[in-house]
C-alpha positions as CSV (number, residue, x, y, z in Angstrom):
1,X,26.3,20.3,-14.3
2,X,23.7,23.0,-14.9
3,X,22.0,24.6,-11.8
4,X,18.8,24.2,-10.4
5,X,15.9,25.8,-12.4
6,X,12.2,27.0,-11.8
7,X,9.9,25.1,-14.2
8,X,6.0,25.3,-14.5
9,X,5.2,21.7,-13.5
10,X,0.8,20.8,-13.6
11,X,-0.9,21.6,-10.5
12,X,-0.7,17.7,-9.0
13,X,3.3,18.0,-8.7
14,X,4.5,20.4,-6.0
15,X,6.4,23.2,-7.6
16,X,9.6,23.5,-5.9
17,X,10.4,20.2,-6.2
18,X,14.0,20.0,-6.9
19,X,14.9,16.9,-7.9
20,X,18.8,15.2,-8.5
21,X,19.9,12.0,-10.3
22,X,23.4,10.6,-9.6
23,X,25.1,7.9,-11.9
24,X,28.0,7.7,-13.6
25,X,27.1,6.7,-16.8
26,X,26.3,10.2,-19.1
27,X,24.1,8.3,-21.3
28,X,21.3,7.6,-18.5
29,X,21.8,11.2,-16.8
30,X,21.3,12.4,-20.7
31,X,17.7,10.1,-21.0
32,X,16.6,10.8,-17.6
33,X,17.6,14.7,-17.6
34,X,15.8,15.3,-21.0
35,X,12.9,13.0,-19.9
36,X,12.2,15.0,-16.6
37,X,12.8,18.5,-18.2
38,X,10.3,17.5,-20.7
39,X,7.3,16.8,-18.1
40,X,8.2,19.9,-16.3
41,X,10.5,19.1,-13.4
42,X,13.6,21.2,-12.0
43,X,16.0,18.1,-12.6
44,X,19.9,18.2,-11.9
45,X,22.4,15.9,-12.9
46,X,25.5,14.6,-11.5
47,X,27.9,11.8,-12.1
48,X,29.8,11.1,-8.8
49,X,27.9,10.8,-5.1
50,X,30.7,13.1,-4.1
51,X,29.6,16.0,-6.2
52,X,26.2,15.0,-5.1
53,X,26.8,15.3,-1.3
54,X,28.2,18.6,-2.0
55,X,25.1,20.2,-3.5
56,X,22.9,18.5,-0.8
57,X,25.0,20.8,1.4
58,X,24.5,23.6,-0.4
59,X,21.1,23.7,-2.1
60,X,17.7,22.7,-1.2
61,X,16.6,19.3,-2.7
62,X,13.8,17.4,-2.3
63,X,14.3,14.1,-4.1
64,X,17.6,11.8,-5.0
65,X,17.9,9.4,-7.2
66,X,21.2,7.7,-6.8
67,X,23.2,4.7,-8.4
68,X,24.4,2.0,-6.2
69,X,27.2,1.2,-7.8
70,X,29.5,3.9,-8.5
71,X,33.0,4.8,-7.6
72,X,34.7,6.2,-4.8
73,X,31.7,7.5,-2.8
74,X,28.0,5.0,-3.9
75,X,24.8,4.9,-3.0
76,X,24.2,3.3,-0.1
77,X,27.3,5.5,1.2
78,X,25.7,8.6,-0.4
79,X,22.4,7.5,1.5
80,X,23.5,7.5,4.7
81,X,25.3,10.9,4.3
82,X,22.4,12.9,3.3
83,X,20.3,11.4,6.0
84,X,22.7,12.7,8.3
85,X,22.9,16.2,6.8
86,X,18.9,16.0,6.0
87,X,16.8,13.3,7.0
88,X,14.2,15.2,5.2
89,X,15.2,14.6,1.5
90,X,13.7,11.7,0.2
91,X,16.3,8.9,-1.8
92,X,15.6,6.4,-4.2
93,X,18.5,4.0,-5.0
94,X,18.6,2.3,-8.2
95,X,20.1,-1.0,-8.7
96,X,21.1,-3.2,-11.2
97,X,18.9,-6.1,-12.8
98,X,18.8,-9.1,-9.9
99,X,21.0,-7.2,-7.2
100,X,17.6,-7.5,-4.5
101,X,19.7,-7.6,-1.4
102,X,21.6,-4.3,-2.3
103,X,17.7,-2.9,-2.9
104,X,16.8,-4.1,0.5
105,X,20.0,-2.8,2.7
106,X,19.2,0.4,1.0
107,X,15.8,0.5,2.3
108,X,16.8,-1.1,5.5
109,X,18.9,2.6,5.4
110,X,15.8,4.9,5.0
111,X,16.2,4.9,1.4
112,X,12.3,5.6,0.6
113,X,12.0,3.1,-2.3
114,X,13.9,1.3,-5.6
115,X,14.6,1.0,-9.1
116,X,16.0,-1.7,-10.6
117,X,17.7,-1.3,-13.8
118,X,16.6,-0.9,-16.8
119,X,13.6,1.0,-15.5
120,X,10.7,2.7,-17.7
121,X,11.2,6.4,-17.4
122,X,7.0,6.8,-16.6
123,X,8.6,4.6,-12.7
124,X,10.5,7.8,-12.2
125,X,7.6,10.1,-12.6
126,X,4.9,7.6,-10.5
127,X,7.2,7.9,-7.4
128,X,8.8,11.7,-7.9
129,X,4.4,12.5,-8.0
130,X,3.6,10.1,-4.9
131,X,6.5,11.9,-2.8
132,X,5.2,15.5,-4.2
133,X,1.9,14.9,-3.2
134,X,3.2,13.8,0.0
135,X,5.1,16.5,0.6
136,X,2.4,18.5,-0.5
137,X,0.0,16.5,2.0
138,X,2.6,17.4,5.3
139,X,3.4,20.4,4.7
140,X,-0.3,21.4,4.7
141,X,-0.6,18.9,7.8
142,X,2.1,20.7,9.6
143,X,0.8,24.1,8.9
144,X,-2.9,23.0,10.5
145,X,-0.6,22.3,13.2
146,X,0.8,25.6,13.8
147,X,-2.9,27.0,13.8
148,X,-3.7,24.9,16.3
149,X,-6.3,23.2,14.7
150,X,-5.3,20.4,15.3
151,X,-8.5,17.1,15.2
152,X,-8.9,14.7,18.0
153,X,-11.2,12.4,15.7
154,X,-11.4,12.1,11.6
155,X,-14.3,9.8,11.1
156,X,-13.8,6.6,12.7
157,X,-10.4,7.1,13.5
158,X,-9.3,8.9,16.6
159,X,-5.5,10.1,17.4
160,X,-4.2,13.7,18.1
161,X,-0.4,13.0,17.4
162,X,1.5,13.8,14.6
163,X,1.5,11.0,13.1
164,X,-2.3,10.4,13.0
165,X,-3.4,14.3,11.6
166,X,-1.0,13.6,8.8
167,X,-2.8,10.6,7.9
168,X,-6.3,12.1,7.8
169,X,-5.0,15.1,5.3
170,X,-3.7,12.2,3.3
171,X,-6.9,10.3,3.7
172,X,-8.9,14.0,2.5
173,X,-6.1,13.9,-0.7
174,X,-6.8,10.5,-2.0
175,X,-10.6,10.8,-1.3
176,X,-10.9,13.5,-3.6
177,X,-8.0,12.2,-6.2
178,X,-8.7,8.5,-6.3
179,X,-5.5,7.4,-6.9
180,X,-5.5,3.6,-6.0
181,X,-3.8,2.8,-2.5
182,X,-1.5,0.2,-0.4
183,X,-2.4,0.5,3.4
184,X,1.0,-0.7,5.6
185,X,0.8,-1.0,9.4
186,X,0.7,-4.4,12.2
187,X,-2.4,-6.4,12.9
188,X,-5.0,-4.2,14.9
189,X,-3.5,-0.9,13.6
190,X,-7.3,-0.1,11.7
191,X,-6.0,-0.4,7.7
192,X,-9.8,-1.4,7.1
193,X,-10.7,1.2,9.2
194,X,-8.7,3.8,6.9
195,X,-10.0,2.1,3.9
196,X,-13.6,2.6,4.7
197,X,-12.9,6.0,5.7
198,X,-11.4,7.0,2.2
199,X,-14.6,5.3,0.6
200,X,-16.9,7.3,3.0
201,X,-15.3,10.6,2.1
202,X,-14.9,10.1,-1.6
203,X,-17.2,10.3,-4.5
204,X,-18.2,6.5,-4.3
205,X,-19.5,6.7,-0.8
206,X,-23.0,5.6,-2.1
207,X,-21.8,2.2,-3.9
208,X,-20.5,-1.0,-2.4
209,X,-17.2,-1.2,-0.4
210,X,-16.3,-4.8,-1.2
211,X,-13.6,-6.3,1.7
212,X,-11.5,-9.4,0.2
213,X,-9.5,-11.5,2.6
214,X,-6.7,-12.3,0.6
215,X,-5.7,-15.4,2.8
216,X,-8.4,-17.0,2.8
217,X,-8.3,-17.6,-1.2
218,X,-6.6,-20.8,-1.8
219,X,-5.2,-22.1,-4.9
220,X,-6.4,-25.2,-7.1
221,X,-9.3,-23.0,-8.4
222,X,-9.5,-24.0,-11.7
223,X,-8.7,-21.1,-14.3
224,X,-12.2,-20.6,-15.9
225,X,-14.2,-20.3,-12.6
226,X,-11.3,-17.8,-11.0
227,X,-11.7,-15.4,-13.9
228,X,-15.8,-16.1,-13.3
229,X,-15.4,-15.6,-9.6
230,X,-13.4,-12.2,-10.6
231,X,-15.8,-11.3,-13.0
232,X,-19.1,-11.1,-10.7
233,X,-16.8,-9.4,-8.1
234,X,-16.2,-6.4,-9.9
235,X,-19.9,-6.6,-10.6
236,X,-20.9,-6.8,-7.0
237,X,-18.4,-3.6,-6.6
238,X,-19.7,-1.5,-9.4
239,X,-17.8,1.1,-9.2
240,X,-17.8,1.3,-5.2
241,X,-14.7,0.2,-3.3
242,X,-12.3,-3.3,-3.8
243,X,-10.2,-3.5,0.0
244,X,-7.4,-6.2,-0.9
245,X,-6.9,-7.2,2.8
246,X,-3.3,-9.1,3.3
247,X,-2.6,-8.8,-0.7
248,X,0.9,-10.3,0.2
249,X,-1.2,-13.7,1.1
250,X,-2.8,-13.8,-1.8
251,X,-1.2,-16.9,-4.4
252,X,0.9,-15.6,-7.4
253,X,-1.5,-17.1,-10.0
254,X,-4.2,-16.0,-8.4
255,X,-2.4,-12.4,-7.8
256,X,-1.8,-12.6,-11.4
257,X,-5.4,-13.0,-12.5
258,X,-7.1,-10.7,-10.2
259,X,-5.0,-7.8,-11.1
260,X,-5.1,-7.9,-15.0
261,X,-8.7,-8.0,-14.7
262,X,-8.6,-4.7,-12.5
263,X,-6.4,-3.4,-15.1
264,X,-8.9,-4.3,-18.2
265,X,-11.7,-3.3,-16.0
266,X,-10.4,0.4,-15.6
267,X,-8.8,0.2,-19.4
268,X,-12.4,0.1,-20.7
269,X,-15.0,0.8,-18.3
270,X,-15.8,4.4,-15.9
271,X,-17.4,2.2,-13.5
272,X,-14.0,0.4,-12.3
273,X,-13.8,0.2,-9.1
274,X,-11.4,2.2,-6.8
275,X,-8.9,-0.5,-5.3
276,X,-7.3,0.0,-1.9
277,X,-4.9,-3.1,-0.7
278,X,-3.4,-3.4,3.2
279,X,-0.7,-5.7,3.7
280,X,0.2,-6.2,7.7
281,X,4.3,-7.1,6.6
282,X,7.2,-4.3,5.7
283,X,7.2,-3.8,2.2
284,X,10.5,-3.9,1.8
285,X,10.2,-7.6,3.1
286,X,7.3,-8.3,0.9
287,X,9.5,-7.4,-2.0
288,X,12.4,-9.4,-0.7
289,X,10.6,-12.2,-0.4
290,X,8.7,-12.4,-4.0
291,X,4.8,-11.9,-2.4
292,X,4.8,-8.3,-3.9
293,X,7.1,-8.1,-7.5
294,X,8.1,-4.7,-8.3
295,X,5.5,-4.1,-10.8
296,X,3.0,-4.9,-8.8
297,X,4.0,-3.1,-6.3
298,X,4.4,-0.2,-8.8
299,X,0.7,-0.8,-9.4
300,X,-0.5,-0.5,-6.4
301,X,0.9,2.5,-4.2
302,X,0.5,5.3,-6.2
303,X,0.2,6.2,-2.8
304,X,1.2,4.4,0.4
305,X,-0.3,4.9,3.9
306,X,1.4,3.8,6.6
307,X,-0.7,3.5,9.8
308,X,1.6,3.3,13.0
309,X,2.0,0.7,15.7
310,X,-0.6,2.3,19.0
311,X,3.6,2.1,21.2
312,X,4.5,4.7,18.6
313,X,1.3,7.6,19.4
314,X,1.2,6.9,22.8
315,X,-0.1,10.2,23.1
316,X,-3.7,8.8,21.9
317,X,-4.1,6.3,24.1
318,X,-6.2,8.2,26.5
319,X,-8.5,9.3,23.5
320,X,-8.7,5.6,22.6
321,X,-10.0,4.7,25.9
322,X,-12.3,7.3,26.3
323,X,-13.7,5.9,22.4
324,X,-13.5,2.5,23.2
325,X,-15.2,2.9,27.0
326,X,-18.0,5.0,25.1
327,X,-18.4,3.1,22.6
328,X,-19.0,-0.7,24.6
329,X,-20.8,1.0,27.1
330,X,-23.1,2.5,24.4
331,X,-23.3,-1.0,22.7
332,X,-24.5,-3.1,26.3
333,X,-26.5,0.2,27.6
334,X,-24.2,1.3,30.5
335,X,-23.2,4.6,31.9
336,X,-19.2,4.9,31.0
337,X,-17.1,3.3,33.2
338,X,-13.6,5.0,34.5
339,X,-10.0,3.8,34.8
340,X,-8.1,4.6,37.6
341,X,-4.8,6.5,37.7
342,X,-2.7,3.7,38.8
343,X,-4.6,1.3,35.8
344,X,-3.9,4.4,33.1
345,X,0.0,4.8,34.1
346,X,0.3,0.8,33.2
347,X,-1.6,1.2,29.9
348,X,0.5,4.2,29.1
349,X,3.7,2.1,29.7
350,X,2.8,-1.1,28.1
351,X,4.0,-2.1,24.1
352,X,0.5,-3.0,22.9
353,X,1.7,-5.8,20.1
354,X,-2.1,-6.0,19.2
355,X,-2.3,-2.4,18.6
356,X,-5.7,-0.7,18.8
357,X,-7.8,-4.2,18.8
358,X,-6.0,-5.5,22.1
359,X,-6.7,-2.1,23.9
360,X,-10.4,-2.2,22.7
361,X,-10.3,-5.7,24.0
362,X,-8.8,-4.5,27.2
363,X,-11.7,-2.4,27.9
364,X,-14.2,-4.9,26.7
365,X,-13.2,-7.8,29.3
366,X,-13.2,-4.9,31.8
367,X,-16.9,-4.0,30.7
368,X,-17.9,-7.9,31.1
369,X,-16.1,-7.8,34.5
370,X,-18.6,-5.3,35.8
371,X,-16.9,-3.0,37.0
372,X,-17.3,0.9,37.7
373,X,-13.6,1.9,37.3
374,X,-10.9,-0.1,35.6
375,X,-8.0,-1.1,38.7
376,X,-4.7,-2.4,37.9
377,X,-6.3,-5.9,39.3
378,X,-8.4,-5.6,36.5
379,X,-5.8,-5.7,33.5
380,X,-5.0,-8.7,31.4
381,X,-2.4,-10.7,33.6
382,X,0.4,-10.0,30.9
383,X,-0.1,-6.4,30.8
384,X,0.2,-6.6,34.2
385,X,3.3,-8.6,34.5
386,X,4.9,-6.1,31.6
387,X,4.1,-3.3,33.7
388,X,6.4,-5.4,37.2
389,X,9.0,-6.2,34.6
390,X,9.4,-2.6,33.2
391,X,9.5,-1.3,36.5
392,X,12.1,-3.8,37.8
393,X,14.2,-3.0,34.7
């Protein structure tokens, strides 16, 4: 076991970035040590999930691969340990060829994603640069923070919690880079929203941004006219924006032939468009269940952005009503209308299962009511009834 070494890495990975690969076969830790050392990374080795949890108590590391099947102490066990020690370190269990469930209770665990053996050495480098550039991406977010600079608005989107200023710095770092992306989050949680703002900030801002609905294409299209219909999308696009909504709903053939042509079209030409894809489902259940395979998945979140459900920023909910009560009142020419304490405490407390749409709705049905200041008497009855329940309980 050699120790942990400074290496020059290129100015896209982040520079400490120690990274430590458990298995207990010496001929992979060989490949994959040599590998990593080659394109610049500060890579240790170990062959036992023991020996592993001892250096994740005693040095700083920032990304594990580990084997799930190993003896005495494995991966799913060694998981769970450094979680508890620190939740901050990022782990990638790798699995063996057709072992998806242990993949999926590993992610179910916080592991952050999976290989499945064998796996291409250039896999190791896509997600060790995704989680650098994350890294990289937070720690700049959390030092904004600290400055108190913190943004109420970014665009279209509006939020002042945690959660919400990390996404804009990511959304700035994948304007400017390009890379393609997979959007994650509920129904009503604004993945289009986050897509259009990435086009408006990037380079393309001045060509098309081209929405698919995934669901909506059905199957029985015969081949020749699917690669047609492909073919005059990407020239309606033209090197503007391709948003994938729901790409989980989209058939496997027709998956099959809409991505190679993406892939041929940014092979040959500088025009290609920049894809972005939203899927409303958790990706480790996408996996699971076959509407996302691996490679595919590999292909399409170079970097992942995971917008959260409105119950988990509470804290922007009174900046989302304040938007959404400017913006309808703007849209029917009316002076703002208010909410009343007692109608703001419900909306605080209530789970919002439609996410920012059903709030925006909220104030909407309130606008058509009429009224000057939103009562409790003037809430949907089930966010009313939530708000009795909650309070009985």
């Amino acid at each position: 076991m050699k120790p942990f070494m400074t290496a020059q890495v290129p100015e896209y990975t982040m520079t400490m970035c120690r990274i430590l690969f458990v298995d207990d076969d010496k001929d992979i830790l060989m490949m994959v040590e040599q590998y990593l050392q080659m394109q610049g990374y500060d890579i240790t080795t170990v062959n036992s999930g023991l020996k592993a949890l001892d250096l994740v108590k005693d040095q700083d590391i920032d990304i594990i691969f580990t084997d799930y099947k190993m003896p005495e102490f494995n991966g799913l066990e060694l998981l769970a340990a450094v979680k508890q020690y620190k939740p901050e370190i990022e782990v990638i269990v790798v699995t063996g060829y057709g072992s998806m469930e242990s993949a999926i209770q590993a992610m179910k665990f916080g592991s952050y994603d999976y290989l499945q053996k064998p796996f291409k050495l250039d896999h190791l480098k896509l997600i060790i640069d995704r989680i650098s550039e994350e890294k990289k991406v937070k720690d700049k977010a959390d030092l904004i923070r600290k400055r108190g600079r913190e943004r109420h608005k970014f665009e279209g989107l509006v939020g002042i919690s945690a959660r919400m200023q990390q996404i804009y710095e990511l959304i700035e770092t994948v304007s400017r880079q390009d890379p393609m992306v997979l959007i994650q989050g509920e129904s009503g949680t604004g993945k289009e929203l986050v897509a259009r703002t990435i086009h408006h900030c990037g380079p393309r801002r001045d060509n098309a941004f081209v929405p698919v609905n995934c669901g909506s294409i059905t199957e029985g299209v015969p081949e020749e006219q699917l690669v047609a219909n492909v073919t005059a999308l990407m020239q309606r696009v033209q090197g503007g924006t391709l948003y994938l909504d729901e790409i989980a709903e989209l058939a496997p053939a027709l998956r099959l032939t809409i991505l190679q042509a993406l892939k041929d079209e940014r092979s040959k030409s500088a025009t290609a468009p920049h894809v972005i894809a939203a899927t409303s489902k958790e990706l480790s259940e996408v996996i699971a269940s076959g509407a996302l395979k691996k490679d595919l998945f590999d292909l399409l979140n170079a970097v992942v952005i995971r917008m959260p459900p409105l119950r988990e920023r509470l804290e922007d909910i009174c900046l989302l009503i304040n938007h959404f009560v400017h913006q309808a009142c703007a849209k029917h020419n009316r002076r703002p209308i208010s909410v009343s304490p007692d109608a703001l405490d419900i909306l605080m407390r209530y789970h919002w299962p439609g996410n920012l749409i059903q709030l925006q709705n909220v104030i909407e049905r309130a606008l058509a009511l009429g009224v000057d200041a939103i009562q409790p008497n003037d809430l949907p009855a089930e966010i009313q009834t939530f708000s009795t329940i909650s309070k009985m309980g």
